[in-house]
C-alpha positions in Angstrom: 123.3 99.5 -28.4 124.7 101.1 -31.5 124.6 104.8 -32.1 121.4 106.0 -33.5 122.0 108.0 -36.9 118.5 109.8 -36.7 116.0 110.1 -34.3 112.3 111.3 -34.1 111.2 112.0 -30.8 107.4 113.0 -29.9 106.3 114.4 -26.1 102.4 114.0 -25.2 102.9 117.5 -23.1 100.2 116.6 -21.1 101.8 113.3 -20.0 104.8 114.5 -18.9 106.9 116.8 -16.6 107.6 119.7 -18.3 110.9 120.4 -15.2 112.5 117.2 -16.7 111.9 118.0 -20.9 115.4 119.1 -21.3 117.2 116.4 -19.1 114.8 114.0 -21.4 116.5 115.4 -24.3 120.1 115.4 -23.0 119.1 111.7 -22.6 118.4 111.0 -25.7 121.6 113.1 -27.4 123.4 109.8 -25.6 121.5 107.9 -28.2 122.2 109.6 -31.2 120.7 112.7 -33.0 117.8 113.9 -32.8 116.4 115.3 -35.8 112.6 115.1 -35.2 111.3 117.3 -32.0 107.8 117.5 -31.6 105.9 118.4 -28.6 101.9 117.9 -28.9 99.3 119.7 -26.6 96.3 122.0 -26.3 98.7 125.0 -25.5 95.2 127.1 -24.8 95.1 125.1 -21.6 96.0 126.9 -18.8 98.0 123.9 -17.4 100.3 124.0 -20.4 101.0 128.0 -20.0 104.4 127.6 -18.8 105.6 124.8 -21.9 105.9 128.0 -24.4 109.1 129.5 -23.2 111.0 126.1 -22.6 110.0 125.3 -26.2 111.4 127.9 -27.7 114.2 127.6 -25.6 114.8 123.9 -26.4 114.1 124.2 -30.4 111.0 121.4 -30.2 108.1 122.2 -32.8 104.9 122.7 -30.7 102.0 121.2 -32.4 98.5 122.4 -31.6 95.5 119.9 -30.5 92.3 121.0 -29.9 89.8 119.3 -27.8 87.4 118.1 -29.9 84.9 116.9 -26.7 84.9 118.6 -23.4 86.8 116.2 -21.0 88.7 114.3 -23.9 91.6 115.5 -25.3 93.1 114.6 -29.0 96.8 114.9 -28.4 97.2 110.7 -28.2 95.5 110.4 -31.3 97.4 113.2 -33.1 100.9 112.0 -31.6 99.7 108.6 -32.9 99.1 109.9 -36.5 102.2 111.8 -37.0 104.7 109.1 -35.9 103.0 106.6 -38.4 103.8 109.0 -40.6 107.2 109.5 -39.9 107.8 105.8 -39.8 106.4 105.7 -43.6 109.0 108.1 -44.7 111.9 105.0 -43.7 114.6 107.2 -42.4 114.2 107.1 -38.8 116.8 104.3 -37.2 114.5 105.2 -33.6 111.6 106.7 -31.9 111.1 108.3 -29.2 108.1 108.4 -27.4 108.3 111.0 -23.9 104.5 109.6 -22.1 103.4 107.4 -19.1 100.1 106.6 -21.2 99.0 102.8 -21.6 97.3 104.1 -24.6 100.9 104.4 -26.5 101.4 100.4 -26.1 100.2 99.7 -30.2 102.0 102.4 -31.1 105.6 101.1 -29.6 104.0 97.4 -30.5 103.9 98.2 -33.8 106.7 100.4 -34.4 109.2 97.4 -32.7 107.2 95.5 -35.7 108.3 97.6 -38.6 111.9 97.1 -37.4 112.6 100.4 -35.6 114.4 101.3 -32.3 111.7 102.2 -29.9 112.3 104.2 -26.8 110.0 105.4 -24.3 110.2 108.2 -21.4 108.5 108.0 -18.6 107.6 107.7 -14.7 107.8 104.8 -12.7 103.8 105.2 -12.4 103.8 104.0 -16.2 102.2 100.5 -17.0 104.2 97.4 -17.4 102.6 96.9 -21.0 104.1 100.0 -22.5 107.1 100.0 -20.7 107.9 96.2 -22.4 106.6 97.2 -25.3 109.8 99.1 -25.7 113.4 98.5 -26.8 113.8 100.5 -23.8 112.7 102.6 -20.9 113.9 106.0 -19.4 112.2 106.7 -16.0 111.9 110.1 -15.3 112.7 109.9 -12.4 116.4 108.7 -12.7 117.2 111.5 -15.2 119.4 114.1 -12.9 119.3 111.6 -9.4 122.8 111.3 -7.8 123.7 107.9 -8.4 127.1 106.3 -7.2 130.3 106.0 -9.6 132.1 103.3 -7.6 130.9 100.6 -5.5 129.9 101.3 -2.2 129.2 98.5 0.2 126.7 100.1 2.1 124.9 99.4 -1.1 124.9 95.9 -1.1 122.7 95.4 1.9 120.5 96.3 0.2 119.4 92.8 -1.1 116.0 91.3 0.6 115.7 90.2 3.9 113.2 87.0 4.5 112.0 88.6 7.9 110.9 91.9 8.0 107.6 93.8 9.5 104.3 93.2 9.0 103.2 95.6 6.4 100.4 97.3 7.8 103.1 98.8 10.8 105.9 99.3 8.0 106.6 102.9 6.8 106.4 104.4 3.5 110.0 104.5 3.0 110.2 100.8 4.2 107.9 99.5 1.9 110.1 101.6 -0.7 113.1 99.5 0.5 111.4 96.5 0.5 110.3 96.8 -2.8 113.4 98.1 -4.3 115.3 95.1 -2.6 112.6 92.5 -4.5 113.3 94.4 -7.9 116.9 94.2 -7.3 116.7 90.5 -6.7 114.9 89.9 -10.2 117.9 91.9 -11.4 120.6 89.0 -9.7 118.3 86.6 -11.4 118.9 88.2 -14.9 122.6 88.7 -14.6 122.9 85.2 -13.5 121.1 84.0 -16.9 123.3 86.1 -18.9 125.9 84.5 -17.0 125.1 80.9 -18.3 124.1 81.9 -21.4 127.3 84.5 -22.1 130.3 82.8 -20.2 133.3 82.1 -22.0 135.7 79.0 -21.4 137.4 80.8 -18.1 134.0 81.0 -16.7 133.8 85.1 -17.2 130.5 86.9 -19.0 131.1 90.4 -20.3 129.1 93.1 -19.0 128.6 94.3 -22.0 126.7 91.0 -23.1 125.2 90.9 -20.0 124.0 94.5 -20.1 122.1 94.2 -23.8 120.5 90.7 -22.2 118.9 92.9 -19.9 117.3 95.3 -21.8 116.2 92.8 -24.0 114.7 90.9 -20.8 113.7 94.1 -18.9 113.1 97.1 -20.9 112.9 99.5 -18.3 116.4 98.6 -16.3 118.5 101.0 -15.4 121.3 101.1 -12.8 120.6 104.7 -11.7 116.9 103.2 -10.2 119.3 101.3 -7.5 121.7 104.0 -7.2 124.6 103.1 -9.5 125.7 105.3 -12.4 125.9 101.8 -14.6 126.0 98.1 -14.7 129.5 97.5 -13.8 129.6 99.7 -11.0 126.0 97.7 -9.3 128.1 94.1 -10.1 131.1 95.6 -8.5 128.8 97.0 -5.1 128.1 92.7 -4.7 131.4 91.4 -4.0 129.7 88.1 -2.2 127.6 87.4 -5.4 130.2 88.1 -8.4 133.8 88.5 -9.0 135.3 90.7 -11.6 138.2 91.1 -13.3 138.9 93.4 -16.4 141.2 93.1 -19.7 142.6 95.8 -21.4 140.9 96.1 -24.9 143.3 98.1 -27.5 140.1 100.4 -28.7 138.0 100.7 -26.0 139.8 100.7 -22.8 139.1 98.6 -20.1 136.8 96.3 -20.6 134.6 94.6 -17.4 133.6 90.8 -17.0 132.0 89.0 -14.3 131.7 85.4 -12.8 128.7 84.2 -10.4 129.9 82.6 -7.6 
């Protein structure tokens, strides 16, 4: 993805982690600049307390939401309005939109309409619908997780196993395995695709390719959720299932393609 000249990003405080705001916006720096920080909550509730002095700290502009009705708060709505709002001033090249609420899915919908990088933050918890509703998606919970720089091939057995236990007698952090190995296999699936689709005459897909396939196809991938720092280094942790070789550009350095075997 190209650098972003200017971004607006907008946090629904009350559907997000407040420990993670400034890796979120570290995040986003990778992108491009931010120039648009806005933070929107009932700051009278005393589970929003502690936002004020990260705030300040971070330089976001807190906007205050009452609640109209008791139970029901406004801050979707308000965050809603705004960002139309910013969008009809045409100088945003992205938004940002830090929330794990369904309710956001028009909003990304429509902004992806008007022709505008959309990027959403976050937890896995999220639903599907707003998470593909985006150009792409930043879990939370991969912002700060050690992740591996090179291949390790401990890693790669990983993949799914056809016999495992029953369900019922396996343990949370099985069922996380299990899961994580099905997800990773979707991901083989994908990078094969690109494969066929990408492959020059030598038989060889850049990663690069490859990598913008899968956002496109999977909004919310991410190579930290398995453990790698990036794409190259999870193709490189599956020696059995791609073979890599890399050319020397004369701008960018090295530069990584792959073959399916």
């Amino acid at each position: 993805m190209e650098n972003l000249q200017k971004i607006a990003m907008l946090i629904d405080a009350d559907n997000t982690q407040l420990a993670k705001l400034e890796s979120v916006i570290q995040e986003v720096n990778t992108l491009g600049r931010i120039v648009v920080k806005r933070a929107y909550g009932n700051w009278k509730k005393d589970a929003l307390k502690r936002w004020e002095g990260e705030i300040k700290r971070l330089a976001i502009k807190p906007e205050q939401q009452f609640d109209y009705v008791s139970g029901k708060n406004a801050t979707d709505m308000a965050l809603v309005i705004d960002t139309i709002e910013l969008l009809h001033r045409e100088i945003y090249d992205a938004f940002v939109i830090v929330a794990s609420d369904s309710d956001y899915t028009p909003l990304a919908i429509h902004l992806r309409e008007q022709g505008v990088h959309v990027v959403g933050v976050g937890e896995k918890k999220t639903p599907e619908a707003f998470r593909k509703s985006c150009d792409e998606f930043i879990y939370l919970e991969n912002l700060d997780a050690p992740v591996a720089n090179t291949p390790a091939p401990a890693k790669a057995k990983a993949e799914s196993k056809s016999k495992s236990k029953k369900p019922s007698k396996q343990t949370k952090a099985e069922a996380e395995a299990v899961a994580k190995a099905e997800d990773i296999n979707e991901i083989h699936k994908l990078l094969r695709t690109a494969w066929d689709k990408f492959q020059d005459e030598d038989g060889y897909a850049y990663v690069s390719s490859a990598g913008q396939f899968l956002k496109r196809a999977k909004p919310d991938f991410d190579a930290r959720t398995y453990g790698y720092s990036k794409l190259s280094v999870l193709i490189s942790a599956y020696p059995k299932k791609y073979k890599t070789k890399k050319e020397v550009g004369k701008a960018a350095g090295a530069i990584l393609s792959y073959q399916c075997l």
